[in-house]
Backbone as JSON, one array per atom type, in Angstrom:
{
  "sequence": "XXXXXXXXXXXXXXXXXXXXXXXXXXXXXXXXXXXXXXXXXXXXXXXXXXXXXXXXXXXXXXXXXXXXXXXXXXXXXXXXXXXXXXXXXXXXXXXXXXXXXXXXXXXXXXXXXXXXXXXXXXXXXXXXXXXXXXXXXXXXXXXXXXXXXXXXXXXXXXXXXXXXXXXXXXXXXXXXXXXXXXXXXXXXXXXXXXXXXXXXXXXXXXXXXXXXXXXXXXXXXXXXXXXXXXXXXXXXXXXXXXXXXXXXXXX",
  "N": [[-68.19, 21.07, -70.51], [-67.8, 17.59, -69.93], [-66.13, 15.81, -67.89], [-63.85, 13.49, -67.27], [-62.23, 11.07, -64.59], [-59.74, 9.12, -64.38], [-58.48, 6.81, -62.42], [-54.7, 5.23, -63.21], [-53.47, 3.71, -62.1], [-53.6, 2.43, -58.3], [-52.08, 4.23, -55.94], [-48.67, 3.71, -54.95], [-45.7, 3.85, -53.11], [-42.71, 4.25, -52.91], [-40.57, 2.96, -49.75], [-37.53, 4.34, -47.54], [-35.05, 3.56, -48.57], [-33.85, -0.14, -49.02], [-32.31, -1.41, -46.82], [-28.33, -2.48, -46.79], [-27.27, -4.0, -45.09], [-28.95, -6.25, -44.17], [-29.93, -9.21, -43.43], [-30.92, -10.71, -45.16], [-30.88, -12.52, -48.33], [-32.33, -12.3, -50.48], [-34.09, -9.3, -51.76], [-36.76, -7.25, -52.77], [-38.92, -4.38, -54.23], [-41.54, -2.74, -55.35], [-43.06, -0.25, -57.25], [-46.0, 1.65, -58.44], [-47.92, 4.02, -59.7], [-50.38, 5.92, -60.84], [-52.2, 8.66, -62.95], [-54.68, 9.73, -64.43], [-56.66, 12.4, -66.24], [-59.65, 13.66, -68.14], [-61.18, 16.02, -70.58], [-62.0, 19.41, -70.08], [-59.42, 19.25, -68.39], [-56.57, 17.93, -69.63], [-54.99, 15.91, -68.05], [-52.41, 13.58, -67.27], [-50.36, 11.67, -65.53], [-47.52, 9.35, -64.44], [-46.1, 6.76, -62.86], [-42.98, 4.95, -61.83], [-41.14, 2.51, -59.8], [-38.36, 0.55, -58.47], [-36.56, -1.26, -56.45], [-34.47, -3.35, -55.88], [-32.07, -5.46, -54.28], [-29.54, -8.24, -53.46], [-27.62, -11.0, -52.77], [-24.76, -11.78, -54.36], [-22.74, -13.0, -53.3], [-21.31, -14.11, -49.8], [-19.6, -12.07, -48.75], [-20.23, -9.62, -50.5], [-22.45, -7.06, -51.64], [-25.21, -6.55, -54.11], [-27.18, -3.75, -55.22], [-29.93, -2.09, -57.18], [-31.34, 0.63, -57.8], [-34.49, 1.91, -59.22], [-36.06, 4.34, -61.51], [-38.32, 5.56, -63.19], [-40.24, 8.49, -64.63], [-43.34, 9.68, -65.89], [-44.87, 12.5, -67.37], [-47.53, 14.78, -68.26], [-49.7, 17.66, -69.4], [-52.7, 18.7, -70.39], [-51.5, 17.81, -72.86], [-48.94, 18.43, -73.12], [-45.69, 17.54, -72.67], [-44.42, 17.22, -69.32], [-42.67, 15.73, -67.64], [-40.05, 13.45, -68.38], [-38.69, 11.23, -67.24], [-35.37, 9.4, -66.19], [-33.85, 7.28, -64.21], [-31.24, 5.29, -62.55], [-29.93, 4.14, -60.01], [-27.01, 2.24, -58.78], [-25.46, 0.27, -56.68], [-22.61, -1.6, -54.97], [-21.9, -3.42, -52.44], [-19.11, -4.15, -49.8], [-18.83, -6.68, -47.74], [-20.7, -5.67, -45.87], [-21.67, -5.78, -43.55], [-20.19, -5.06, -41.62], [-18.74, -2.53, -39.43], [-17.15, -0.47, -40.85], [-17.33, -0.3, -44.44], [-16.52, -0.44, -47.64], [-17.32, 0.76, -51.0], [-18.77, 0.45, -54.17], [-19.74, 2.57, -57.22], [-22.5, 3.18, -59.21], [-24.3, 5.58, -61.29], [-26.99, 6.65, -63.62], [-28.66, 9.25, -65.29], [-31.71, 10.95, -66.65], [-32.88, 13.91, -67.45], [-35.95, 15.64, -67.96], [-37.26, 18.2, -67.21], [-35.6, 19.7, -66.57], [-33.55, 20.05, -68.51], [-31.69, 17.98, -68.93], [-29.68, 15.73, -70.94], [-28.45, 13.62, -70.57], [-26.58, 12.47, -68.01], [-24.18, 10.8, -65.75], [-22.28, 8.86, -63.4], [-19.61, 8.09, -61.63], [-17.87, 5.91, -58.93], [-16.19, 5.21, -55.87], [-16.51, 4.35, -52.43], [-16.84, 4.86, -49.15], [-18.62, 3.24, -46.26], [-20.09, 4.08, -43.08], [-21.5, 2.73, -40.42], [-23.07, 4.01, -37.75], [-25.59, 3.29, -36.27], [-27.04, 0.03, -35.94], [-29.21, -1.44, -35.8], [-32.75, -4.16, -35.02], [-34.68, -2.47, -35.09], [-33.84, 0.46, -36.02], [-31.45, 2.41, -37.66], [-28.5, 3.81, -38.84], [-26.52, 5.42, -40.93], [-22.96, 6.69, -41.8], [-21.87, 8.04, -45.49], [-19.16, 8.32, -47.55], [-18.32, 9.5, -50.81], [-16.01, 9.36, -53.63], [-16.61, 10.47, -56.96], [-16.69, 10.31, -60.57], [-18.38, 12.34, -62.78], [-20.56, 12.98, -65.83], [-22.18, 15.18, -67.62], [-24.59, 15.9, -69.76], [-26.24, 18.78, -71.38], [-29.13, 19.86, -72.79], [-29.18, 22.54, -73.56], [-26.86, 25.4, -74.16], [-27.31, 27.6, -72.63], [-26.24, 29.28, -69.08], [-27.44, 29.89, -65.59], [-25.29, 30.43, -64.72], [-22.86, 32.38, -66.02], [-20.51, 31.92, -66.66], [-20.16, 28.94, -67.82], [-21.57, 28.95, -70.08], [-21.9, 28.24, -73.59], [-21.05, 25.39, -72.94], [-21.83, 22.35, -73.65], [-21.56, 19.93, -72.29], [-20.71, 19.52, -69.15], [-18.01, 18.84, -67.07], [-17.05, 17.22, -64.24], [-15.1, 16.32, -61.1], [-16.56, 14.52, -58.41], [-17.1, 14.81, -55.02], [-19.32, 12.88, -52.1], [-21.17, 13.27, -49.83], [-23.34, 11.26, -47.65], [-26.26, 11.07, -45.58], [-28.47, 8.47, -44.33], [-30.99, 6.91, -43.02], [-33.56, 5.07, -40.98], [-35.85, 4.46, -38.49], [-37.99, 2.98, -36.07], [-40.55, 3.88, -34.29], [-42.52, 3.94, -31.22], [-43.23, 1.31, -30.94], [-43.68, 0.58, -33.18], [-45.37, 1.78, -34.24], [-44.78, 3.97, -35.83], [-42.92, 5.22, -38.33], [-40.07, 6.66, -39.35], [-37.89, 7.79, -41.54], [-35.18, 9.09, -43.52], [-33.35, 10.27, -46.39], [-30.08, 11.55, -47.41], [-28.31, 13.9, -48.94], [-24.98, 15.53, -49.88], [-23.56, 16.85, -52.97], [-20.72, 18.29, -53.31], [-18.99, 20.15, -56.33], [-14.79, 18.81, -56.81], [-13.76, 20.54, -58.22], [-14.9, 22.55, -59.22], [-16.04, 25.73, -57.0], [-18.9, 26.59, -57.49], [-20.28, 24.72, -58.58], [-22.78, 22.48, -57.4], [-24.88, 20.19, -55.61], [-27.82, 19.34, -53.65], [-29.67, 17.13, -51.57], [-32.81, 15.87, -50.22], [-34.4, 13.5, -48.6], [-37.54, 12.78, -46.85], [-39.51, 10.64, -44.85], [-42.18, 9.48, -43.55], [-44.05, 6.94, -41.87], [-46.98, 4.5, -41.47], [-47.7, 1.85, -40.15], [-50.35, -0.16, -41.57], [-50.38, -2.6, -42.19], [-48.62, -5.77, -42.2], [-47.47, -6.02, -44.97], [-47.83, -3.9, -45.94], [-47.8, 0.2, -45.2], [-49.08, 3.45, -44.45], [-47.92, 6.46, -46.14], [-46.48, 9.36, -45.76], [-44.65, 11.86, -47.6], [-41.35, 13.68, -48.31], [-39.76, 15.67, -50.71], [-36.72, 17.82, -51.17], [-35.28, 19.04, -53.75], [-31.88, 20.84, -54.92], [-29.92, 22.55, -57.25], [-27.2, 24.07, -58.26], [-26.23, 24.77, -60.48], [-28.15, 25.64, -63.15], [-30.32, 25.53, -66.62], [-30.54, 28.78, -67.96], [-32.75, 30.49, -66.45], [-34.25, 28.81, -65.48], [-35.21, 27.88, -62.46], [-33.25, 27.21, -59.57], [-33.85, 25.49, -57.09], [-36.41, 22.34, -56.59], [-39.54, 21.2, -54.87], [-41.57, 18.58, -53.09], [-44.69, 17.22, -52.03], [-45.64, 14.41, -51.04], [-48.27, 11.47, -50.7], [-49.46, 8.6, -50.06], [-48.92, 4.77, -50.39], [-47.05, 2.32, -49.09], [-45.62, -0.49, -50.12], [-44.62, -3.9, -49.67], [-42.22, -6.74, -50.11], [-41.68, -8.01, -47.86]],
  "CA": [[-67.74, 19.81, -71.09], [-67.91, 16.55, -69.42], [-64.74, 15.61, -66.99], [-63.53, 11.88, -66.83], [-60.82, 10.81, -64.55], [-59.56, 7.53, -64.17], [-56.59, 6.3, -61.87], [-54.21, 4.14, -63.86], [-53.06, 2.02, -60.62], [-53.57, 2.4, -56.5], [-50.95, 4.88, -55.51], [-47.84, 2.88, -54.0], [-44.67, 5.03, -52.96], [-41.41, 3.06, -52.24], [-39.99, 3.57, -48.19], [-36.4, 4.08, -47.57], [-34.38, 2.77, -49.91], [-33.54, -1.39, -48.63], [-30.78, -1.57, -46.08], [-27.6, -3.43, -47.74], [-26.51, -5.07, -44.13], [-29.9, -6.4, -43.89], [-29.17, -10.44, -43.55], [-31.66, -11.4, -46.38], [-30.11, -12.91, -49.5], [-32.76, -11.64, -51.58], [-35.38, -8.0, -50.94], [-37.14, -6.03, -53.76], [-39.91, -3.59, -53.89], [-42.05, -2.14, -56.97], [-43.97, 0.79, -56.96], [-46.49, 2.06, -59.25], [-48.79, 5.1, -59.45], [-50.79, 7.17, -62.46], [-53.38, 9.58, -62.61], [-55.47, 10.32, -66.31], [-58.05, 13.3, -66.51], [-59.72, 14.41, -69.62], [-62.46, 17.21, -70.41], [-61.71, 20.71, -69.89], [-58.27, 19.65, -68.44], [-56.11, 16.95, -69.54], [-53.56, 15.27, -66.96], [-51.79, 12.31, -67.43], [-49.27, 11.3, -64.72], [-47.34, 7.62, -64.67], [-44.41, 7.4, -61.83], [-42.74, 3.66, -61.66], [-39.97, 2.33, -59.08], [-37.95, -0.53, -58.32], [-35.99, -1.25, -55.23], [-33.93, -4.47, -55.63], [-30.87, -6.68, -53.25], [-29.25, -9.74, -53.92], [-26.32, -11.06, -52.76], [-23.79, -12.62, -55.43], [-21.46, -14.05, -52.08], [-21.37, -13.81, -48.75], [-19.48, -10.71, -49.04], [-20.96, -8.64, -51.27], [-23.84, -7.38, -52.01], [-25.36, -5.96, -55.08], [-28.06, -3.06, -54.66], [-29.92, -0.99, -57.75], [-32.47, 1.45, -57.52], [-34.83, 1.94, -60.9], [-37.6, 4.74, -61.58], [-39.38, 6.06, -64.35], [-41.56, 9.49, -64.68], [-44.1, 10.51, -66.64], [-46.05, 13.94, -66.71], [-47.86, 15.53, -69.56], [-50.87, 18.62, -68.92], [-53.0, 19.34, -71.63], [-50.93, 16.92, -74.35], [-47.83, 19.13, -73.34], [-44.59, 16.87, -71.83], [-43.64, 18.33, -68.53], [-41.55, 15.41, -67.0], [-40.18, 12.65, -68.47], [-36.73, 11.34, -66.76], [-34.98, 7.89, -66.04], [-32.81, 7.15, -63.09], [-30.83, 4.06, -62.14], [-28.61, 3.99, -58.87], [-26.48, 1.16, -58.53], [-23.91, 0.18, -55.66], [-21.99, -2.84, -55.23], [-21.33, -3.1, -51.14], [-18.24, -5.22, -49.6], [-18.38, -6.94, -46.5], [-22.24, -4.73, -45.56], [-22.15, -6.08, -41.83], [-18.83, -4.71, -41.16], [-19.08, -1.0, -38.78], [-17.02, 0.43, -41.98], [-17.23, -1.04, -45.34], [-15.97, -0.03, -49.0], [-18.39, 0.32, -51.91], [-18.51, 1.06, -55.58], [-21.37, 2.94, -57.03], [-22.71, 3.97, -60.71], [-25.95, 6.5, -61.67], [-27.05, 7.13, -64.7], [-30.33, 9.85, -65.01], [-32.15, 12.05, -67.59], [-34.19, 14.91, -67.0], [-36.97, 16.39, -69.44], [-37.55, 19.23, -67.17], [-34.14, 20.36, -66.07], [-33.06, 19.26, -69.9], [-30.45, 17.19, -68.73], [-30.01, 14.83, -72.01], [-28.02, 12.38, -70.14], [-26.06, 12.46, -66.47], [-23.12, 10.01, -65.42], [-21.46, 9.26, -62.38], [-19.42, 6.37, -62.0], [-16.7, 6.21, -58.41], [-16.18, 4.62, -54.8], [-17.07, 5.13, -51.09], [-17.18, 3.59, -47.51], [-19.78, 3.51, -45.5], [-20.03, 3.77, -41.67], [-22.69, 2.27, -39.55], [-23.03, 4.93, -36.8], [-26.41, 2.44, -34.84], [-27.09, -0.89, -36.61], [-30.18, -2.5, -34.49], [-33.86, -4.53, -35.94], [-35.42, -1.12, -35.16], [-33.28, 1.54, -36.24], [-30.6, 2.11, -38.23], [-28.03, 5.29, -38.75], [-25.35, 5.23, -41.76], [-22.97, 8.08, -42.93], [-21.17, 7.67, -46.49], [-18.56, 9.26, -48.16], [-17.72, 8.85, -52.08], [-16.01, 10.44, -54.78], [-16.84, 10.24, -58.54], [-16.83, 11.59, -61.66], [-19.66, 12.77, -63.45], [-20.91, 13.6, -66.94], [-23.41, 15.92, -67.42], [-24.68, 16.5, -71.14], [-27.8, 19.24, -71.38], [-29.95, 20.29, -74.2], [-28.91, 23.89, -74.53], [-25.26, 25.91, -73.92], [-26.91, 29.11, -71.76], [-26.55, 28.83, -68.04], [-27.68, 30.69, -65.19], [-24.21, 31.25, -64.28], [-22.54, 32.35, -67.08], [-19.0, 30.89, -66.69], [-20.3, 27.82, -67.87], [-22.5, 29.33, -71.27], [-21.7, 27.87, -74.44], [-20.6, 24.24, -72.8], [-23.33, 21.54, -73.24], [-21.52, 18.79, -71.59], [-20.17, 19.59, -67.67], [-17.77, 17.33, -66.16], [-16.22, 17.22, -62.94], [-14.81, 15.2, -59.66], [-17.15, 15.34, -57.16], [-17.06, 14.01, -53.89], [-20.47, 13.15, -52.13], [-21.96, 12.7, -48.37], [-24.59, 11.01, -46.85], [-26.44, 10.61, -44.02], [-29.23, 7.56, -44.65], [-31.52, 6.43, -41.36], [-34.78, 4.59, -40.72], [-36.42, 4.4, -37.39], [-39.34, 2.53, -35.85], [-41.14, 4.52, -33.0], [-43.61, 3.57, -30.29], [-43.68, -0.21, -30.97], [-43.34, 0.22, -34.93], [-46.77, 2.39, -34.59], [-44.49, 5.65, -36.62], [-41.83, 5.14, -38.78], [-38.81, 7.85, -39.54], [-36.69, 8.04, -42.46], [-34.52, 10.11, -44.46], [-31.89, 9.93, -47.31], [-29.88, 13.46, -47.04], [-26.74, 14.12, -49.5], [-24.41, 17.04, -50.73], [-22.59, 16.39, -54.0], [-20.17, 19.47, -54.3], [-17.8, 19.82, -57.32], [-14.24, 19.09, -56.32], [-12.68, 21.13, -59.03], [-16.02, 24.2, -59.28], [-16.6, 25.79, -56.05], [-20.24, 27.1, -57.43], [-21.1, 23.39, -59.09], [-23.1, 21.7, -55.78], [-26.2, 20.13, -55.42], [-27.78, 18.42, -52.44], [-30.93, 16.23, -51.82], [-33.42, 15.88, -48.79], [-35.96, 12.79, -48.88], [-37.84, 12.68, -45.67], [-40.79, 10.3, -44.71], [-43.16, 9.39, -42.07], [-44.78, 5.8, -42.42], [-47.93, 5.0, -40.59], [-48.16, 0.73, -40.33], [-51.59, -0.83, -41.84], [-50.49, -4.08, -42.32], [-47.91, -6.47, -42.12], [-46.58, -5.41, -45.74], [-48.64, -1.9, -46.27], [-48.23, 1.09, -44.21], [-49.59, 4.62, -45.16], [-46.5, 6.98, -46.12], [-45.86, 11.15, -46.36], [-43.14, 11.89, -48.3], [-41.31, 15.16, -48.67], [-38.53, 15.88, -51.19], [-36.04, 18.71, -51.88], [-33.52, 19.38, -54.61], [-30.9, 21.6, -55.32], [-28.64, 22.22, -58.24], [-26.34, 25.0, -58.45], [-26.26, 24.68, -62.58], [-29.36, 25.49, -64.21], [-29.99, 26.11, -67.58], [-31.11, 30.19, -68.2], [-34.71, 30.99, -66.26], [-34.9, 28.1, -64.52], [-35.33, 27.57, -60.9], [-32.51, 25.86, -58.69], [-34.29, 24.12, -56.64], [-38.2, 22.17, -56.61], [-40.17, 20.08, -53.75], [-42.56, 17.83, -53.3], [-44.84, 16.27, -51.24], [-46.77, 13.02, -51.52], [-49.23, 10.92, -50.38], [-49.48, 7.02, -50.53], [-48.81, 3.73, -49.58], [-45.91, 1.45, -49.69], [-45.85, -1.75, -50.19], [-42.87, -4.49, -49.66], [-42.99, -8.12, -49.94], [-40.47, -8.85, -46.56]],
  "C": [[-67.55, 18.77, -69.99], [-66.56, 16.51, -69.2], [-64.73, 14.24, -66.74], [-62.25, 11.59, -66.0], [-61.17, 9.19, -64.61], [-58.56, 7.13, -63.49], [-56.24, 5.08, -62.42], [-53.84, 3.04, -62.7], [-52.97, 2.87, -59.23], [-52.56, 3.25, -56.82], [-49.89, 4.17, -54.67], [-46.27, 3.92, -54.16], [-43.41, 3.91, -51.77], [-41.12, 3.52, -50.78], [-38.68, 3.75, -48.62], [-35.76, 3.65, -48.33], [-33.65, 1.1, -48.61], [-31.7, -1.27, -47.48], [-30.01, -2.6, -46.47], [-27.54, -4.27, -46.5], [-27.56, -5.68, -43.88], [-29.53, -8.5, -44.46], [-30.28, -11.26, -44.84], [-30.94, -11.77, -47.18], [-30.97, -12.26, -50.61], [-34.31, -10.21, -50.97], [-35.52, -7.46, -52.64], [-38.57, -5.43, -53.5], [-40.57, -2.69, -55.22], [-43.01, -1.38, -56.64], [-44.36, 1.36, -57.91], [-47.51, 3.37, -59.36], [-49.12, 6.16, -60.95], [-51.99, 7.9, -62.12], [-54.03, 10.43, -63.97], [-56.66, 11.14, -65.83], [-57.96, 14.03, -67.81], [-60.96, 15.24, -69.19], [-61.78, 18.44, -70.74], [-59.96, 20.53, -69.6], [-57.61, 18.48, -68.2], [-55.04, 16.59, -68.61], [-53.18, 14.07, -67.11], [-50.05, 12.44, -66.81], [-48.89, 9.6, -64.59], [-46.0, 7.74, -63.98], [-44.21, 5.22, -61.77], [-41.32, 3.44, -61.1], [-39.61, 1.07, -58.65], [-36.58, -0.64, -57.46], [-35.74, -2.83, -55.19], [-32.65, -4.76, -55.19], [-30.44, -7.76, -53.24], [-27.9, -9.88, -53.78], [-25.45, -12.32, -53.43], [-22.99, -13.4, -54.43], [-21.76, -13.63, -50.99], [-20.75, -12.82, -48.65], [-19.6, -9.61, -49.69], [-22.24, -8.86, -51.51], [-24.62, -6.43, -52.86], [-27.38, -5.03, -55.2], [-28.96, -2.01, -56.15], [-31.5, -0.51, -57.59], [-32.93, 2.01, -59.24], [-35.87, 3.24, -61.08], [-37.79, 5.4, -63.37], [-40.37, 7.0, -63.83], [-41.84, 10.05, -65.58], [-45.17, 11.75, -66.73], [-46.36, 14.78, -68.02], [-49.51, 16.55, -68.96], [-51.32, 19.38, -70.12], [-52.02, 19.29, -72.69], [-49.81, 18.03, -74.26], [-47.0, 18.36, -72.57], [-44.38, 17.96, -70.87], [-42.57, 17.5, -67.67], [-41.42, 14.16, -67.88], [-38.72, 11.96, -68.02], [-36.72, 9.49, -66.35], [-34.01, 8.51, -65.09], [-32.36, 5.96, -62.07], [-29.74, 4.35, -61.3], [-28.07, 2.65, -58.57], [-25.22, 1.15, -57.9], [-24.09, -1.33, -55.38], [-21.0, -2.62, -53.82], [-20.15, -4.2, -50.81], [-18.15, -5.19, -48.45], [-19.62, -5.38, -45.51], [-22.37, -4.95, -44.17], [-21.05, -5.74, -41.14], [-19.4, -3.19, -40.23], [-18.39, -0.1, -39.99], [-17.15, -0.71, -42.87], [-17.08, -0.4, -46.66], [-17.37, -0.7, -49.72], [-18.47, 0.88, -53.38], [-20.1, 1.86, -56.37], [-21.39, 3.67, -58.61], [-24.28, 4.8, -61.38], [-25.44, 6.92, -63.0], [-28.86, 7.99, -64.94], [-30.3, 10.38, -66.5], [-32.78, 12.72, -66.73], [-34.77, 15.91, -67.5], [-36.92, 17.83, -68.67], [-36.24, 20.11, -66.92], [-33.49, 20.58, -67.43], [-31.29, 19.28, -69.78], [-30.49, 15.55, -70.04], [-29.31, 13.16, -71.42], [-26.95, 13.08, -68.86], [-25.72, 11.36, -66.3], [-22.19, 9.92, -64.31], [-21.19, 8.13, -62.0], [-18.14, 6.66, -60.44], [-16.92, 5.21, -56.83], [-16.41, 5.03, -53.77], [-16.52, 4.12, -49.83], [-17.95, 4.28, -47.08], [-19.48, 3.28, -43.88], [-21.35, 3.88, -40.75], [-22.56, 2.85, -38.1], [-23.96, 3.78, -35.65], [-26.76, 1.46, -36.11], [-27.95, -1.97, -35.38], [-31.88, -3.17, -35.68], [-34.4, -3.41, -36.21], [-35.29, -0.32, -35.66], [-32.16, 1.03, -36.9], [-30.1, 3.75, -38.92], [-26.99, 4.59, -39.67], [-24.72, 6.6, -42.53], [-22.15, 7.2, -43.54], [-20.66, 8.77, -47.06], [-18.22, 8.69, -49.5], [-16.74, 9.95, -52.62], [-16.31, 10.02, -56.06], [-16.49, 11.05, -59.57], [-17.75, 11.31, -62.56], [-19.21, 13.66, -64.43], [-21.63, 14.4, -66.95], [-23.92, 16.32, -68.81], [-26.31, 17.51, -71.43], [-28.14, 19.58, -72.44], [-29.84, 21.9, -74.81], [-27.52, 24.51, -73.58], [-25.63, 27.03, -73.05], [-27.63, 28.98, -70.28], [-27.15, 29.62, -66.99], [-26.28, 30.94, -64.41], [-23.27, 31.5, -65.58], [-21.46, 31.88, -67.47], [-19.03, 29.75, -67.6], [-21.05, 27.94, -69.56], [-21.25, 28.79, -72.79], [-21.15, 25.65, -74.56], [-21.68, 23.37, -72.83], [-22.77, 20.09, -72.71], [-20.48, 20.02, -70.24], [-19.8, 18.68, -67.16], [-16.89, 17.86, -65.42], [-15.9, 16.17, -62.17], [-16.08, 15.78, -58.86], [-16.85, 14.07, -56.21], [-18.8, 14.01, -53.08], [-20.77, 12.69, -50.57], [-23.23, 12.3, -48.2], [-25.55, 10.44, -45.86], [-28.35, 9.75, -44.08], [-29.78, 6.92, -42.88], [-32.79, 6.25, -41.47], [-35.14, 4.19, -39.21], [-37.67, 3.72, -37.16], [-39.73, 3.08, -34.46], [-42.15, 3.73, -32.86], [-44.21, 2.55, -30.87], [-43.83, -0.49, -32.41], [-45.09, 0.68, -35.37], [-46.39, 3.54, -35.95], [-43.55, 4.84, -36.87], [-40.93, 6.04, -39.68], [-38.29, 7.22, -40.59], [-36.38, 8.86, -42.92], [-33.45, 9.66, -45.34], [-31.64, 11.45, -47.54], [-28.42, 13.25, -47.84], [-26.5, 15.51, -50.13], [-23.48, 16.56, -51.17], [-21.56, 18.12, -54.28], [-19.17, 18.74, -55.24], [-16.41, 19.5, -56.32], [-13.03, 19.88, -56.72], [-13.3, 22.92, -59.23], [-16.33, 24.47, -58.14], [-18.25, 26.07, -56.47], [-20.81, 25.65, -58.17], [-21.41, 22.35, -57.19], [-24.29, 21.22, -56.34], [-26.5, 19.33, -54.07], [-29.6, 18.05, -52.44], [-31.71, 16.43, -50.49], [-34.51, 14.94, -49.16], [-36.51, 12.34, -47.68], [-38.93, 11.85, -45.9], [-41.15, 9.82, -43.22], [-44.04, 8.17, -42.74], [-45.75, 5.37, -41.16], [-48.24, 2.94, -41.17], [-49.61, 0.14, -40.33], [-51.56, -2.25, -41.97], [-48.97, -4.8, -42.31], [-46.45, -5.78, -43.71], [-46.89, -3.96, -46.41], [-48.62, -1.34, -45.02], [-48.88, 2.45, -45.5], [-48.15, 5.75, -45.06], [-47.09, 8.54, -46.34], [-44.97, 11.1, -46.43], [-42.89, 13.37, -48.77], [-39.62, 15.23, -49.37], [-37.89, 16.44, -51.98], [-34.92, 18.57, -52.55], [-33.17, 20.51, -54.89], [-29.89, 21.73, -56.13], [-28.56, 24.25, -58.43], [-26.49, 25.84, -59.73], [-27.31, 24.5, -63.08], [-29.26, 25.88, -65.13], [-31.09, 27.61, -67.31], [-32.42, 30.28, -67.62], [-34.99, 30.11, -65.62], [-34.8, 27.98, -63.08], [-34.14, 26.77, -60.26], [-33.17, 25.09, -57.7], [-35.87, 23.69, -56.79], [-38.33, 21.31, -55.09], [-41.27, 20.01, -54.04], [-43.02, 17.07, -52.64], [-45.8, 15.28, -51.78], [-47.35, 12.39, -50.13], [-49.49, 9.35, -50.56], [-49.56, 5.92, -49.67], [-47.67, 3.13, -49.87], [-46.08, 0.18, -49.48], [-44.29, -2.99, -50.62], [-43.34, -6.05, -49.82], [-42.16, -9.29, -48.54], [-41.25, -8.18, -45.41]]
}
C-alpha cells in the first residue's frame, strides 16, 4: 500500500525558558511542530508552545509558559495534555527576589484528568552576566491532582482519585554561551517532593545544547526526563526524550 507523509510545519523547539531579569519590557517565543503519515502506518503528531514576558511595572514582571500535545498512531490517542506555567516575579534584578507561581496540566497518557498547583518562592541569582546566567529557586505549594482511575502502583493511595498535598519545590535553571556564542548550554532541573507523603516526589531534567545559525535560529538537541513517584497500576514512573530541531526567537 502506498505511504504518504506530509510535515504539518518546520520543526521549531522553544530554548530555555526567557530569563525574567532580562531588561526587555516585552520577549515571547512560539513554537510549532507536526508530523502526518498514512498507508500501512498512520502517525499524526502536533506539539505547540508559547514562551511569553511582559512587564506590568517596573517591578514586576509577569512570565507564562503555554504548550499543547498531540499524538495519535494508527487513529489510536496516545498523548494529548495541556500545560500552563505561570509566575509573577518581584523586583527580577534584585540577587534574591520573591515570586508567586500557578500550573495547571492534563495528561492523556499518565491519565491525569486535571493537576493544580498554586504557591510562592524566591529566587536567587547565583551569576547574572549577557552570557551566562545561574538561578536556584525555592517554592512551596499546594497541589491538586485528579486522575482517571482509583488503582495505584503504590497501594496506600488505591481507591483515591483526587491526591492533594503541600509540596515544596527546587530549582536549579542556567543558560550559557560558549566559545564566542558558537555552543549554547542549558538546563531547567527540579524536585517537587510531597511535604506531608514521603513516597509522593517527582523531579524533572530538561537539558539542551544549541548550535547558532542565525541571528534568531540556532539548531537545538534537547533531552528530557521525568519522574513521578504516583503512577496509576502498570505504568512506568518515569519516560525520556530526545529531540531534534530548531528554535526560533524574535529578540
Amino acid at each position: 500500500m502506498k505511504k504518504i507523509y506530509f510535515f504539518l510545519f518546520f520543526p521549531l523547539f522553544i530554548s530555555a525558558q526567557i530569563n525574567e531579569s532580562d531588561t526587555l519590557n516585552l520577549k515571547a517565543k512560539l513554537a510549532l511542530t507536526g508530523f502526518w503519515q498514512d498507508g500501512n502506518v498512520q502517525t499524526l503528531i502536533f506539539r505547540a508552545k508559547s514562551d511569553f514576558s511582559f512587564k506590568p511595572s517596573k517591578k514586576m514582571v509577569f512570565k507564562t509558559i503555554n504548550s499543547y500535545v498531540y499524538q495519535a498512531f494508527g487513529k489510536v490517542k496516545a498523548d494529548e495534555d495541556i500545560l500552563s506555567l505561570n509566575f509573577l516575579y518581584f523586583n527580577p534584578n534584585r540577587k534574591f527576589y520573591p515570586l508567586v507561581l500557578g500550573f495547571v496540566s492534563t495528561n492523556f497518557r499518565r491519565e491525569i484528568d486535571l493537576r493544580s498547583l498554586f504557591g510562592v518562592g524566591v529566587t536567587y541569582q547565583v551569576l547574572e552576566h549577557k552570557e551566562y546566567w545561574l538561578k536556584f529557586s525555592i517554592s512551596s505549594e499546594y497541589e491538586q491532582t485528579k486522575f482517571g482511575k482509583t488503582q495505584f502502583n503504590l497501594t496506600e493511595y488505591n481507591g483515591s482519585q483526587s491526591i492533594n498535598t503541600f509540596r515544596s519545590t527546587f530549582w536549579v535553571n542556567g543558560r550559557y554561551n560558549l566559545f564566542k556564542k558558537k555552543i549554547i548550554l542549558n538546563h531547567e532541573i527540579y524536585f517537587q517532593p510531597s511535604l506531608e507523603q514521603r513516597n509522593n516526589f517527582r523531579w524533572q531534567a530538561d537539558l539542551g545544547v544549541e548550535l547558532p545559525l542565525w541571528k534568531y535560529l540556532n539548531f537545538k538537541i534537547n533531552y528530557v526526563h521525568t519522574f513521578e513517584s504516583i503512577v496509576i497500576e502498570s505504568q512506568k514512573q518515569q519516560d525520556g526524550m530526545m529531540s531534534f530541531g530548531f528554535t526560533l526567537k524574535s529578540y
